[in-house]
N, C-alpha and C positions, 0 to 999 in steps of 0.2 A: 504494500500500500504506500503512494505517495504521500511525502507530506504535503501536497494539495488537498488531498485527499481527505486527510486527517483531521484536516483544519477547516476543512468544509463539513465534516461531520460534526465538530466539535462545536461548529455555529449552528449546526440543526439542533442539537441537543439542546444549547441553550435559548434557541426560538420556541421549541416544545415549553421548555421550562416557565419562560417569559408569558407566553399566550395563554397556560393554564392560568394564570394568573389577574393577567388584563383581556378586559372583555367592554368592549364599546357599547354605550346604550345613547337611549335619544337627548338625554340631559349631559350626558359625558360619552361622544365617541369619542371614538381611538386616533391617536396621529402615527401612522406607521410611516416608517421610513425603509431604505432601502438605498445600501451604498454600493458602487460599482466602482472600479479602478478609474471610470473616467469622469463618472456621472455620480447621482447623485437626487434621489426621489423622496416625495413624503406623499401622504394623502392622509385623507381625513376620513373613516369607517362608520358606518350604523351598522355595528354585529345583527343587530336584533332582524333588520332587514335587510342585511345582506351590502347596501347600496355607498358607494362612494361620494360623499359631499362634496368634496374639493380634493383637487389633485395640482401640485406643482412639480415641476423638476428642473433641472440645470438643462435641459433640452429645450425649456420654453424661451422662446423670445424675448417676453418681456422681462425677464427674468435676470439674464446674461447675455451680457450683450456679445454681437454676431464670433469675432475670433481670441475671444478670451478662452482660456484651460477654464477647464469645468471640475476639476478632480483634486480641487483643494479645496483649504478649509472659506478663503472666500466667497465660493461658491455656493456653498455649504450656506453661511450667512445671507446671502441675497436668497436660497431657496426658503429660509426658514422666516425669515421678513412677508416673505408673498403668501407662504401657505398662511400663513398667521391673518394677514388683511383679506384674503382670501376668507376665511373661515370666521371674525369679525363682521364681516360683509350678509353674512349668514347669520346671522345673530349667535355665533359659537365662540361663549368663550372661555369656557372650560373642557379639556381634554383628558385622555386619558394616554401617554404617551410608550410608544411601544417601539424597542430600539431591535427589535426583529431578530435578536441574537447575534447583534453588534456588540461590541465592546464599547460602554458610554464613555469616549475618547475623541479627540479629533474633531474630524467632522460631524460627528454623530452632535458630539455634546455642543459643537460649535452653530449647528440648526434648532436645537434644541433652547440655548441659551438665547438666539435672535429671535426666534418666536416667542419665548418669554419675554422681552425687551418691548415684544413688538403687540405685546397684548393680550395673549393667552396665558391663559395659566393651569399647569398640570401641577 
């Protein structure tokens, strides 16, 4: 077994671990995120219905601008600004935040920290 491998196991383990845990409802969805070596996602969840509120990511537009890197922690901060006004916008301003079997570091805790700043609060 690679250690790619491993290490990709090691993050499913702690997403199981994490989701038994948090569960999104109409008064508090969920903010999941999702990091990629380039990119860099959140969305906002109604467990109960299945259905996605608001979705942003470092792919958007308006988000980052055309030939900027996408796969740092600035990035990171512009997506965590939008999903936040995003979900504001919505009258959502309490979440329930789900780092997907990330390690809350980095960019994780760096979207996390700009959506708080920016008006949400988990």
């Amino acid at each position: 077994m690679s250690v790619a491998e491993k290490r990709r196991q090691a993050r499913c383990k702690r997403q199981v671990r994490v989701r038994r845990k948090v569960k999104g409802t109409e008064e508090r969805p969920r903010l999941n995120i999702f990091r990629s070596a380039r990119h860099i996602y959140a969305q906002i969840i109604e467990d109960s219905t299945g259905k996605t509120l608001a979705a942003v990511s470092s792919l958007s537009k308006e988000v980052v601008s055309g030939d900027a890197y996408t796969g740092n922690v600035e990035a990171a901060k512009c997506v965590g600004e939008a999903i936040a006004k995003k979900a504001l916008e919505q009258n959502i301003k309490q979440v329930v935040f789900d780092r997907n079997g990330f390690l809350y570091h980095g960019r994780v805790k760096a979207l996390a920290d700009a959506a708080r700043e920016a008006g949400l609060s988990f």
